[in-house]
C-alpha positions in Angstrom: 100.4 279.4 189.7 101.7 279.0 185.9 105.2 278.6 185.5 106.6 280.6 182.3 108.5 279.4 180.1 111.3 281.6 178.2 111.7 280.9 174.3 115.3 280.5 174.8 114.5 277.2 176.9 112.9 275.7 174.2 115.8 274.3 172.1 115.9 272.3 168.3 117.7 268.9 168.2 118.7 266.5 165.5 119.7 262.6 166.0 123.0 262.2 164.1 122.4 258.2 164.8 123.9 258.1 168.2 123.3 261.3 170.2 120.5 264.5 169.6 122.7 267.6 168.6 121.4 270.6 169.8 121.3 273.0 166.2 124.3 275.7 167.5 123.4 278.9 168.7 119.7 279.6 167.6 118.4 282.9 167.4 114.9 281.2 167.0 112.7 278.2 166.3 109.2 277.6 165.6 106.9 274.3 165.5 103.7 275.5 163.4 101.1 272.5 162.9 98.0 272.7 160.8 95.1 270.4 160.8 93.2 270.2 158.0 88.9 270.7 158.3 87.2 268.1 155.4 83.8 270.0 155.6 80.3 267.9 154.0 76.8 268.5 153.2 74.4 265.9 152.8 70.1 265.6 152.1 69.9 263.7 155.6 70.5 267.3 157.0 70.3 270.0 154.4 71.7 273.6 155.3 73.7 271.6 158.0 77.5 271.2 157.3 79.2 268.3 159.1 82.9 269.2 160.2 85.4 266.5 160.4 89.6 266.7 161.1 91.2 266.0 157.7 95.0 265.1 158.1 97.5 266.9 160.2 100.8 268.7 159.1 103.8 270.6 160.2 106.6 272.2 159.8 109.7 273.5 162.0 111.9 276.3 161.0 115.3 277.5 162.9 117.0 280.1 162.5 120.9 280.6 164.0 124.4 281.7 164.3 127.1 279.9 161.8 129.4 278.3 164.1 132.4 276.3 163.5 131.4 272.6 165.0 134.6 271.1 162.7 137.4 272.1 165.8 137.5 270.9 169.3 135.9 274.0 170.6 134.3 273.2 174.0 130.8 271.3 173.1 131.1 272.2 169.7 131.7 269.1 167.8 128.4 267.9 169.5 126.2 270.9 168.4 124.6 271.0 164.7 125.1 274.2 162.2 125.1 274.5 158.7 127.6 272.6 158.1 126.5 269.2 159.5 122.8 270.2 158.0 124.5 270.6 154.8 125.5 267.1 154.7 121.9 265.9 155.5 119.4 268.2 153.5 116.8 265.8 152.2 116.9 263.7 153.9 114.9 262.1 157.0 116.4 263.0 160.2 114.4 262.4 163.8 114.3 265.7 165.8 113.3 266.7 169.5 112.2 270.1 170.9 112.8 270.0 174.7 113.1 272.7 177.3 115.3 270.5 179.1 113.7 271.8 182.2 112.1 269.2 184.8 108.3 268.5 184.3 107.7 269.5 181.0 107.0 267.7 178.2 109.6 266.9 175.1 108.2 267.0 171.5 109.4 264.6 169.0 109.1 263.2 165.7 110.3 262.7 161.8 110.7 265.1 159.5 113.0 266.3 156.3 115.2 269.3 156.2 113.7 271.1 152.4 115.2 274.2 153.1 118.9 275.4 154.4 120.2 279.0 153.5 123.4 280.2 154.5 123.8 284.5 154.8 127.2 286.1 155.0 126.6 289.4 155.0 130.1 291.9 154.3 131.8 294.0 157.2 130.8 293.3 160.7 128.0 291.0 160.4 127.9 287.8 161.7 127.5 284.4 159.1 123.7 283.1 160.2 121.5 280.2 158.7 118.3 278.9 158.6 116.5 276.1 157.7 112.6 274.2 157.5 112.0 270.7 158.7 109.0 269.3 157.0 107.2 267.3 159.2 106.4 263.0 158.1 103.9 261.1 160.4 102.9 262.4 164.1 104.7 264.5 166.4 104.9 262.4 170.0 105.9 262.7 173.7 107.9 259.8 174.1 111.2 259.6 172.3 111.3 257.0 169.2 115.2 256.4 169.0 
């Protein structure tokens, strides 16, 4: 029997250089990956096109509450918002996506943060952020740091 897994399970990290700091309170994270198809035609087999894989790419993009990870709120000086992303957009950071739950598999790799928006909406609302990790070399299942 398949065991589920919840979306909430699967949870964004960033290495600071000594630790992976879970991104604080995500409302949601993606991994999207596309492989590129070279396609060719040649008179050795006319009418038949030859399909080969071109280079992969990818991209990750979180979305999440605005915390404050300056005080010494319980775990919060170890989690990542906008704040600490703010101090490394573009450049090269090494992330992991991990359930953390046994016998499932960790994702890793390299990638740079392009893209970090900060709303703070008027009234009631709650300050969110979000931001894209473009992807650099190949995503693996064994940690690098």
């Amino acid at each position: 029997m398949s065991t589920f897994i919840k979306g909430e399970d699967l949870i964004l990290y960033v290495h600071d250089g000594t630790i992976y700091r879970p991104l604080a309170c995500l409302t949601s994270n993606s991994l999207s990956q596309t492989q590129s198809i070279i396609e060719s035609q040649t008179k050795c087999d006319p009418g038949v096109t030859i399909k080969d894989a071109g280079t992969m790419s990818y991209d990750i993009s979180a979305e999440g509450q605005y915390i404050d990870t300056t005080t010494a709120i319980t775990g919060a000086l170890t989690k990542a918002s906008h704040d600490y992303l703010f101090t490394i957009l573009g450049t090269s950071v090494t992330w992991k996506l991990d359930s953390g739950l046994a016998g499932t598999v960790a994702y890793f790799g390299t990638a740079i943060i392009g893209d970090l928006s900060l709303d703070a909406g008027a009234g009631d609302e709650l300050a969110t952020f979000s931001c894209t990790l473009a992807g650099s070399g190949e995503i693996v299942t064994t940690d690098p740091v």
